[in-house]
C-alpha positions in Angstrom: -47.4 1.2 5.6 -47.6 3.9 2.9 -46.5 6.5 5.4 -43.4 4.8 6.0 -42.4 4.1 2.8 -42.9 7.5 1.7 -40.3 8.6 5.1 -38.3 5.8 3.9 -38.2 7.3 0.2 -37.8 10.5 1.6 -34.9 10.1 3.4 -33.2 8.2 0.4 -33.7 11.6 -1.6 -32.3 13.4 0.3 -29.3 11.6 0.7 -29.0 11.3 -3.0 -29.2 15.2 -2.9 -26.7 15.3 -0.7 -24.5 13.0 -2.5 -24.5 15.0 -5.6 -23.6 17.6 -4.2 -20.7 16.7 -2.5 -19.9 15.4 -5.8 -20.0 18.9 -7.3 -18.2 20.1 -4.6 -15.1 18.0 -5.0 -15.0 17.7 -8.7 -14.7 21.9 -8.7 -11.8 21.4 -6.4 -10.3 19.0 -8.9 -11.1 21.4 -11.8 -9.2 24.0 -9.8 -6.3 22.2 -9.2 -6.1 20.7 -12.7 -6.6 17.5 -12.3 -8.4 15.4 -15.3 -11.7 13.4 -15.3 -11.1 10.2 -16.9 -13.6 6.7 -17.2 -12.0 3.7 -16.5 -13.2 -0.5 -17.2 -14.9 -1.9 -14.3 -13.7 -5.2 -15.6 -9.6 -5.5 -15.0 -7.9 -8.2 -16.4 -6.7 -10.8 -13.4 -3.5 -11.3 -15.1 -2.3 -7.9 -14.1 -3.6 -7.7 -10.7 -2.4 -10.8 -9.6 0.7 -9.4 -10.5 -0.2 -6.1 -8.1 -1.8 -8.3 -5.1 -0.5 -11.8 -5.4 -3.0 -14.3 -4.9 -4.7 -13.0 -2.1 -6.5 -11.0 -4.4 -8.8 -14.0 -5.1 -9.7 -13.6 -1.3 -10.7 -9.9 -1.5 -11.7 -9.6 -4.5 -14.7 -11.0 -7.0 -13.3 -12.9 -10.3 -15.3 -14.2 -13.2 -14.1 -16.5 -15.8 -14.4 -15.3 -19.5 -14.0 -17.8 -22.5 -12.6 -15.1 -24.6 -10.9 -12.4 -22.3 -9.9 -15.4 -19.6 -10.2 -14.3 -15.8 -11.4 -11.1 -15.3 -12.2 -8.8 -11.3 -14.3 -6.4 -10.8 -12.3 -3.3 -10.0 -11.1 -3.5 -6.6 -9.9 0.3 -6.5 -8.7 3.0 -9.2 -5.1 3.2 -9.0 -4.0 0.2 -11.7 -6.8 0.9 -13.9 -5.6 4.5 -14.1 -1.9 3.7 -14.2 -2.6 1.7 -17.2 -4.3 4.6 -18.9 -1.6 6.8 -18.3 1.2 4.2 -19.8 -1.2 4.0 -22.8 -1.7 8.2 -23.5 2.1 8.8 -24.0 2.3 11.2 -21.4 5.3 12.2 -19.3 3.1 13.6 -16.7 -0.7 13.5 -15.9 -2.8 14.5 -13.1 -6.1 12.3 -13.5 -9.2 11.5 -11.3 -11.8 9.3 -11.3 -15.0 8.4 -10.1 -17.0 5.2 -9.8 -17.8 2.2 -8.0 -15.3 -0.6 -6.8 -15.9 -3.8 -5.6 -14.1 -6.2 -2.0 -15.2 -9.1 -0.4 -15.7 -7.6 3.6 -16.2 -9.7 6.4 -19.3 -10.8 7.5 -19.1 -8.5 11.2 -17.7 -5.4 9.0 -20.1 -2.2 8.3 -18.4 -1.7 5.2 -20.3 -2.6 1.7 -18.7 -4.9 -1.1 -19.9 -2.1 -3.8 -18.4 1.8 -2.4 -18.3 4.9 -4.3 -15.3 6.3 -4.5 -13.5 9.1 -6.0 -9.7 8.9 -6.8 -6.9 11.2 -7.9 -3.7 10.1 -9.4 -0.7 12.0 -9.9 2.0 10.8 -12.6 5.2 12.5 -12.8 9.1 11.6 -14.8 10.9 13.8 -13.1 12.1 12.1 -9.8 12.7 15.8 -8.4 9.3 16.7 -8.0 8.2 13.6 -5.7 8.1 15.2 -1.9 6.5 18.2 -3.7 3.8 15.8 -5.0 3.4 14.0 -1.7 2.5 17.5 -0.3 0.4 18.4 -2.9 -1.6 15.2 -2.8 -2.1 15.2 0.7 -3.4 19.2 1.2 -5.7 18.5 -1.6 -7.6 15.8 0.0 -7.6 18.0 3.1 -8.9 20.5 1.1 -11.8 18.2 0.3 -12.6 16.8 3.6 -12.0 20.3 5.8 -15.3 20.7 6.8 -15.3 17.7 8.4 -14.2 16.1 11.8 -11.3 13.8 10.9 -7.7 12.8 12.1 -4.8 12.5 9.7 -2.3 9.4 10.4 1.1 8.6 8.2 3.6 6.7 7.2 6.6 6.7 5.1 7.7 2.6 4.1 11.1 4.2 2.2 11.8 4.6 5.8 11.7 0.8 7.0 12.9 -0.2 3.2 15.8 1.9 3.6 16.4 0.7 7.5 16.4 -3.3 6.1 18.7 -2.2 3.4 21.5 -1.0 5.7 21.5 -5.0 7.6 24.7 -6.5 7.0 23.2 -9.5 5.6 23.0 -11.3 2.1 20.6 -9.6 -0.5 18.1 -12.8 -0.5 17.4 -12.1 3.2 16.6 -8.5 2.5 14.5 -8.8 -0.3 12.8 -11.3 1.7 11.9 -9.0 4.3 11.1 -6.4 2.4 8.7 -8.8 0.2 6.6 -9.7 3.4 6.7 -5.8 4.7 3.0 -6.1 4.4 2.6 -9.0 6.2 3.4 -8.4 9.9 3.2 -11.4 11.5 5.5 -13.2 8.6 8.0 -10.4 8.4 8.5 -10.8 12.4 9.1 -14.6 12.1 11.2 -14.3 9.2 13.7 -11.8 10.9 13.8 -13.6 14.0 14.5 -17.0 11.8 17.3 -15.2 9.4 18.7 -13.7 13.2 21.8 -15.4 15.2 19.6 -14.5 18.1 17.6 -18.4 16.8 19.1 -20.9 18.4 21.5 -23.3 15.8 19.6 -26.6 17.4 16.3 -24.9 16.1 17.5 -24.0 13.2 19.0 -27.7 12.7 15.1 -29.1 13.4 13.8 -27.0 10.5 16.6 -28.6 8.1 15.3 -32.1 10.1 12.0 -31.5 8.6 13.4 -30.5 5.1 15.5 -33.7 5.0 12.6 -36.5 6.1 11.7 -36.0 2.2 13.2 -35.8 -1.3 11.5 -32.5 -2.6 12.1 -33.3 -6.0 10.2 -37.1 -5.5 7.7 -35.3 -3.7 7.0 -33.2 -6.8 6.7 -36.0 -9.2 4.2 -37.4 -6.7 2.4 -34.0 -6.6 1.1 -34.3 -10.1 1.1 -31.4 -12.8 2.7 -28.3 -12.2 0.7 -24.7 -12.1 2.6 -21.2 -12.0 5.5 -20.2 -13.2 8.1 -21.6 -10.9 9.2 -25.1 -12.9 10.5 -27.8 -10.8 13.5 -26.8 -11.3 12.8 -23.5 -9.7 11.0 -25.2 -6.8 14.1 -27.5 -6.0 16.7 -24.9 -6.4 14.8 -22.2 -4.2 14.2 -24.7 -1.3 18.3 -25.8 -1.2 18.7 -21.7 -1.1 16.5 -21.6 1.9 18.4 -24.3 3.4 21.4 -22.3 2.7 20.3 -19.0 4.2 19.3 -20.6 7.6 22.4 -20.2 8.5 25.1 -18.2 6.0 24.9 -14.4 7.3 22.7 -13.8 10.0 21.0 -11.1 10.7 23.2 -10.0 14.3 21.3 -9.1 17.2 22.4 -5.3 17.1 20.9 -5.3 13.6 18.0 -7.3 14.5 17.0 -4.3 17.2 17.4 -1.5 14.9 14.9 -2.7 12.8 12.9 -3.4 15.9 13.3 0.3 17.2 12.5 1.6 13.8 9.3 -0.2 13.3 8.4 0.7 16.9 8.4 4.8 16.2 5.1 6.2 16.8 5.0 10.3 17.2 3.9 13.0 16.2 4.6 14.0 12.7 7.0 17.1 13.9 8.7 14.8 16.3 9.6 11.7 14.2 12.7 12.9 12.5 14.4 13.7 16.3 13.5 10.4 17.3 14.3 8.4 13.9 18.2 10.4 13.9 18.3 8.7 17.7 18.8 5.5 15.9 20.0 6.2 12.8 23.8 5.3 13.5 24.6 7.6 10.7 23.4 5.1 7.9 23.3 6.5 4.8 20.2 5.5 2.9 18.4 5.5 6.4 19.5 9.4 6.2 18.4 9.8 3.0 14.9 8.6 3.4 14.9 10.6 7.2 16.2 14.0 5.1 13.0 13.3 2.5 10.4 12.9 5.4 12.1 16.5 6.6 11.6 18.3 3.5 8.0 16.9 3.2 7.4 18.0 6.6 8.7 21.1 5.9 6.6 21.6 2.6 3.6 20.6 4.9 4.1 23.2 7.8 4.2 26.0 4.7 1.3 24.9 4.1 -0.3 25.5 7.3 -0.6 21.7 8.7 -0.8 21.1 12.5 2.5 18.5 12.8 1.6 17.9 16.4 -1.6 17.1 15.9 -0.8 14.4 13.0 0.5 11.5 14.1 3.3 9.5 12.4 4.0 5.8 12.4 6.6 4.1 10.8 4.2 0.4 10.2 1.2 2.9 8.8 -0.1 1.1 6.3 1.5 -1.9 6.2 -1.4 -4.4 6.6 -3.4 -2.8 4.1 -1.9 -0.4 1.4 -0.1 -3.1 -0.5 1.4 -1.2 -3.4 2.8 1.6 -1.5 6.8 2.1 -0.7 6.8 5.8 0.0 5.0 8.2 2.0 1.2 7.1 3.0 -1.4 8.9 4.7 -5.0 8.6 5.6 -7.7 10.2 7.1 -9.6 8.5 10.4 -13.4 9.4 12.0 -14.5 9.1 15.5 -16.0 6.1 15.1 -13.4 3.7 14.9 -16.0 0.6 13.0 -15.8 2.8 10.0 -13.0 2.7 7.3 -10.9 5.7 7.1 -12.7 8.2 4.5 -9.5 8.7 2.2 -6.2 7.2 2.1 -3.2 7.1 -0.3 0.2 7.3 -0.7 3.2 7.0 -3.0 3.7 3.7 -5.4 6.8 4.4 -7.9 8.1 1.2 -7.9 4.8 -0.3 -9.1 5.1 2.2 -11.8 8.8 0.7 -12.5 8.0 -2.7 -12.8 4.3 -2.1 -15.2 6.4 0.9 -17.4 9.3 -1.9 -17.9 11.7 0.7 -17.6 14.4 1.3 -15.3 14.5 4.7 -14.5 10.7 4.5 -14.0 8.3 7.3 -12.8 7.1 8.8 -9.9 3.4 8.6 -8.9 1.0 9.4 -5.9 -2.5 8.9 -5.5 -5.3 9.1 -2.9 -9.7 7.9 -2.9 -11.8 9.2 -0.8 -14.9 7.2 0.1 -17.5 9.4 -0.8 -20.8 7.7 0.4 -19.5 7.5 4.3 -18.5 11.8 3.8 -22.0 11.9 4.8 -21.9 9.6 8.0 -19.5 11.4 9.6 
């Protein structure tokens, strides 16, 4: 028995050797590049998270209830808690990192802990010239950390399907609802087959049907005291607009299958312009966001990165990376049960909404989960 706790308690040594290490390793890369230790809460306030996640956070995240400070989470990543010391130090540009420990509810089947170590990197930046150069930046320096190691690189850009959905010739409610549930796949497919003229009128007629059997207003009263934000007011007026929108400017079929090409593309990075241009149709903000996925493919082969061998997907990221509206990237092991070891990606319209300002900031960030560098 002693013999095998002492194996045991070997073992955990030297992975806690190991561990530090690699910590070393990668905070002399940061120091290198410039980059900023800074110590963040591991108590965030709900308040604003729920305004980053919505209230699914409550189903991936763990909440406490504070008499004095009111509902609090442990930290469920790095990038708000950082975001908000970078708003608070006056800065107009920063180039922070952080390590620590943050906190999800997994499934019961999924290898992954609730408590990971994790280092992060931010990258804050007022100038809106210097964003692709960021991008690039962010991305070779996590593959500068993990290039001893066996790993495949996927991404993404989301201005690409934002700026598709933005070219429908449809009303602006529409669009902002579909680019609202971008993250949600399953939703965002109903709701542009439901806002299409390819759904049938008499279907469309049988969802009013359902509307009509009650008085939505009466059915409030009934529902007793009111939670949120929306009033009852807000409630009644948004479900006649819904009523509205079933059928005033529909989405047209032609439309309906750009957007369905777009999301479809799946290449390699080097080949994903050609094939995005194929069904472009000349639209402008599509060509803008095309034109910044060239430079930052361009920016990427200076810097000696194997395009064929990284693979590009328009939906990359959309299930998980909530926050992000810009280029997103992540880096994948063999063994497909584990997480990928680092992902990140571009979030400047966050930024926009938090800084309360209209011209905003740019900003990029990646983790890195640094206990499973060693599983690979």
């Amino acid at each position: 028995m002693f013999e095998l706790e002492s194996k045991g308690q070997k073992k955990n040594n030297i992975d806690l050797v190991r561990l530090d290490s690699e910590k070393k390793r990668i905070f002399k890369i940061f120091e290198k590049s410039k980059l900023i230790e800074v110590h963040v809460p591991s108590l965030l306030n709900a308040s604003e998270l729920l305004d980053l996640y919505g209230e699914d956070l409550r189903l991936r995240a763990y909440t406490t209830s504070d008499p004095v400070l009111g509902e609090q989470v442990l930290r469920p990543d790095f990038t708000l808690p950082i975001l908000m010391y970078f708003l608070g130090s006056g800065r107009k540009e920063a180039k922070y990192f952080c390590l620590g420990n943050i906190w999800r509810r997994q499934k019961v089947s999924s290898i992954i802990p609730s408590e990971q170590l994790q280092v992060g990197f931010e990258f804050f930046d007022k100038s809106g010239n210097e964003k692709v150069v960021r991008d690039v930046e962010a991305y070779l320096l996590v593959m500068k950390i993990l290039k001893k190691f066996k790993v495949r690189a996927v991404t993404g850009d989301l201005q690409i399907l934002t700026s598709a959905i933005n070219e429908l010739n449809t009303s602006e409610y529409k669009k902002n609802a579909l680019k609202r549930h971008i993250w949600r796949p399953k939703k965002f497919k109903r709701l542009i087959e439901l806002f299409s003229n390819s759904r049938m009128a008499f279907q469309k007629k049988s969802i009013l049907g359902d509307f009509d059997k009650f008085s939505v207003e009466k059915s409030i009263n009934k529902s007793g005291p009111i939670f949120g934000i929306r009033t009852k007011r807000d409630i009644v007026e948004r479900t006649d607009l819904l009523k509205k929108e079933l059928f005033e400017n529909p989405i047209k079929t032609v439309d309906k299958s750009f957007i369905e090409k777009v999301q479809s593309v799946h290449s390699s990075l080097g080949d994903a312009p050609k094939i995005l241009k194929s069904i472009s149709e000349g639209s402008k903000k599509f060509s803008l966001a095309i034109d910044n996925l060239e430079k930052r493919i361009e920016l990427l082969k200076a810097g000696n990165i194997n395009l064929k061998e990284t693979e590009f997907m328009v939906t990359y990221g959309m299930t998980t990376l909530e926050y992000y509206d810009g280029f997103v990237f992540s880096f994948q092991v063999k063994n497909k049960r584990l997480p990928p070891v680092a992902q990140g990606g571009r979030y400047d319209s966050l930024c926009q909404t938090l800084a309360k300002n209209k011209n905003g900031f740019g900003a990029i960030g990646s983790m890195i989960r640094i206990d499973f560098l060693q599983k690979i």
